[in-house]
N, C-alpha and C positions, 0 to 999 in steps of 0.2 A: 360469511365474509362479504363486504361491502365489495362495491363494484371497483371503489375509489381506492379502497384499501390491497384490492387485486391489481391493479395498476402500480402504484406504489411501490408494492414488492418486487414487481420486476425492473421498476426505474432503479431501481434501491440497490439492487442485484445487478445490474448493469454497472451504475458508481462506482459500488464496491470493488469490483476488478480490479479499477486503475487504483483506486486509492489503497488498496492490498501491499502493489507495486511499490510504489512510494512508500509506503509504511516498511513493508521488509529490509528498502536498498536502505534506509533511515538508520537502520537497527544493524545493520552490518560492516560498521567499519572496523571493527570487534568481532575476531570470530564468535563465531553460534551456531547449535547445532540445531536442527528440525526443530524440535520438541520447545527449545528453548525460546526460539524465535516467539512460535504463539503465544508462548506465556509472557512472553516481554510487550510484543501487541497489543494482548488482552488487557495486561496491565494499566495502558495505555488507552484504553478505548477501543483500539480494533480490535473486533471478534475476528478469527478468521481458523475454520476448520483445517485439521493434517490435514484432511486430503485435500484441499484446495494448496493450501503452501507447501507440500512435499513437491509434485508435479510444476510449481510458480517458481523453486530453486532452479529444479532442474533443468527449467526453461533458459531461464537467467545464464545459468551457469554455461549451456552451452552456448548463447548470445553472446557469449564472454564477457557476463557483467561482473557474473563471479567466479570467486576461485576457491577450492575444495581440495579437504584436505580429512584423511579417517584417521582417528585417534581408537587404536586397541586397544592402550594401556589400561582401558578401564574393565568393566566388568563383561560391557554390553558395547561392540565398535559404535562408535558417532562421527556421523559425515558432517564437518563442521565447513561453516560457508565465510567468507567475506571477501567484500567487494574486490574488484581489479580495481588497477589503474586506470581502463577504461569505464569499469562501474563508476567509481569517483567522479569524473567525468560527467557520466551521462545522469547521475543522480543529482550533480551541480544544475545541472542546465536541466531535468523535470523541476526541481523546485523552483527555480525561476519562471516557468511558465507555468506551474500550480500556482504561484503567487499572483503572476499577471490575470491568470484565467479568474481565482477568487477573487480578486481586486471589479473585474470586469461587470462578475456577478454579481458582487453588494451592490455596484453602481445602478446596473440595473432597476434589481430587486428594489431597494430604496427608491428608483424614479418611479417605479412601478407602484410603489406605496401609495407616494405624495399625490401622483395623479388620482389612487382609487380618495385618497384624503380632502379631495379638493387643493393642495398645496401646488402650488408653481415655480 
Protein backbone atom coordinates (compact mmCIF):
# COMPACT_ATOMS: atom_id res chain seq x y z
CA UNK A 1 0.00 0.00 0.00
CA UNK A 2 1.09 3.31 -0.97
CA UNK A 3 2.00 5.83 1.56
CA UNK A 4 -0.82 8.20 0.00
CA UNK A 5 -3.14 5.48 -0.15
CA UNK A 6 -2.35 4.93 3.77
CA UNK A 7 -3.31 8.43 4.50
CA UNK A 8 -6.26 8.38 2.79
CA UNK A 9 -7.87 5.50 4.64
CA UNK A 10 -7.57 7.10 7.71
CA UNK A 11 -8.88 10.68 6.35
CA UNK A 12 -11.67 8.64 4.84
CA UNK A 13 -12.35 6.84 8.23
CA UNK A 14 -12.31 10.11 10.03
CA UNK A 15 -15.33 11.62 7.27
CA UNK A 16 -17.14 8.71 7.56
CA UNK A 17 -18.09 9.04 11.30
CA UNK A 18 -19.98 12.25 10.77
CA UNK A 19 -21.48 11.34 7.56
CA UNK A 20 -22.66 7.79 9.15
CA UNK A 21 -24.55 10.30 11.59
CA UNK A 22 -26.33 12.22 9.11
CA UNK A 23 -26.91 9.26 6.99
CA UNK A 24 -28.83 7.24 9.83
CA UNK A 25 -30.84 10.46 11.50
CA UNK A 26 -31.90 10.74 7.38
CA UNK A 27 -33.21 7.18 7.28
CA UNK A 28 -35.19 7.54 10.50
CA UNK A 29 -38.21 9.31 10.48
CA UNK A 30 -39.75 5.97 9.86
CA UNK A 31 -39.19 3.56 12.23
CA UNK A 32 -36.25 0.97 11.49
CA UNK A 33 -34.65 -1.67 13.03
CA UNK A 34 -30.68 -2.19 13.23
CA UNK A 35 -30.32 -4.45 10.52
CA UNK A 36 -32.54 -2.53 8.26
CA UNK A 37 -31.08 0.60 8.72
CA UNK A 38 -27.65 -0.76 6.96
CA UNK A 39 -29.24 -2.12 4.32
CA UNK A 40 -31.22 1.16 3.54
CA UNK A 41 -27.59 3.04 3.80
CA UNK A 42 -25.94 0.46 1.63
CA UNK A 43 -28.57 0.95 -0.83
CA UNK A 44 -27.81 4.34 -0.88
CA UNK A 45 -24.29 4.52 -1.06
CA UNK A 46 -23.20 4.37 2.67
CA UNK A 47 -21.44 1.30 3.55
CA UNK A 48 -21.50 1.20 7.11
CA UNK A 49 -20.82 -2.05 9.42
CA UNK A 50 -23.50 -3.46 12.55
CA UNK A 51 -20.99 -2.87 14.51
CA UNK A 52 -20.23 0.51 14.00
CA UNK A 53 -24.25 1.48 13.77
CA UNK A 54 -25.51 -0.78 16.56
CA UNK A 55 -23.19 1.19 19.25
CA UNK A 56 -24.08 4.94 16.89
CA UNK A 57 -28.06 4.13 17.80
CA UNK A 58 -27.52 3.61 20.98
CA UNK A 59 -25.42 6.57 21.35
CA UNK A 60 -28.08 8.59 19.63
CA UNK A 61 -30.74 7.32 21.58
CA UNK A 62 -29.46 8.06 24.75
CA UNK A 63 -28.55 11.88 23.52
CA UNK A 64 -32.15 11.65 23.03
CA UNK A 65 -32.08 12.01 19.34
CA UNK A 66 -33.96 8.80 19.31
CA UNK A 67 -36.60 7.03 20.42
CA UNK A 68 -37.02 3.15 20.77
CA UNK A 69 -39.17 1.01 20.82
CA UNK A 70 -38.94 -3.53 20.68
CA UNK A 71 -41.42 -5.28 18.50
CA UNK A 72 -41.79 -9.22 19.84
CA UNK A 73 -44.49 -10.04 17.65
CA UNK A 74 -42.20 -11.31 15.41
CA UNK A 75 -40.17 -14.34 15.35
CA UNK A 76 -36.83 -12.81 16.47
CA UNK A 77 -37.57 -9.26 19.08
CA UNK A 78 -36.31 -5.98 16.94
CA UNK A 79 -35.41 -2.68 18.61
CA UNK A 80 -36.82 -0.43 16.24
CA UNK A 81 -35.50 3.37 16.24
CA UNK A 82 -36.81 6.71 15.08
CA UNK A 83 -36.14 10.07 15.63
CA UNK A 84 -37.48 12.35 18.60
CA UNK A 85 -38.80 15.49 18.37
CA UNK A 86 -35.61 16.69 19.38
CA UNK A 87 -33.84 14.35 16.72
CA UNK A 88 -36.03 16.28 14.04
CA UNK A 89 -34.72 19.19 15.27
CA UNK A 90 -31.09 18.66 15.35
CA UNK A 91 -31.17 16.58 12.15
CA UNK A 92 -32.81 20.00 10.55
CA UNK A 93 -30.16 22.21 11.53
CA UNK A 94 -26.90 19.28 10.72
CA UNK A 95 -28.28 19.49 7.18
CA UNK A 96 -28.11 22.96 7.05
CA UNK A 97 -24.65 23.12 8.11
CA UNK A 98 -23.63 19.90 5.87
CA UNK A 99 -25.06 22.10 3.15
CA UNK A 100 -23.07 25.26 4.21
CA UNK A 101 -19.93 23.32 4.88
CA UNK A 102 -20.11 21.47 1.16
CA UNK A 103 -21.08 24.60 -0.38
CA UNK A 104 -17.86 26.16 1.30
CA UNK A 105 -15.83 23.18 -0.02
CA UNK A 106 -16.71 23.26 -3.79
CA UNK A 107 -15.94 27.01 -3.52
CA UNK A 108 -12.68 26.26 -2.34
CA UNK A 109 -11.70 23.19 -4.22
CA UNK A 110 -12.86 25.03 -7.51
CA UNK A 111 -10.53 28.25 -6.59
CA UNK A 112 -8.01 25.82 -5.91
CA UNK A 113 -8.49 24.35 -9.43
CA UNK A 114 -8.52 27.64 -11.51
CA UNK A 115 -5.39 28.76 -9.72
CA UNK A 116 -3.40 25.20 -10.23
CA UNK A 117 -5.12 26.17 -14.16
CA UNK A 118 -3.79 29.27 -14.51
CA UNK A 119 -7.49 30.75 -14.34
CA UNK A 120 -8.37 34.03 -12.42
Amino acid sequence: MTEAKEHLDKIMQELRRGTITIGALSQLSEPQYGYSLVTMLSDKGIHVEPGTLYPLLRRLEKQGLLESKWDTNESRPRKYYLLSKTGKEVFDLLVTEWKSIAASLDQIIENKRGDENGDD
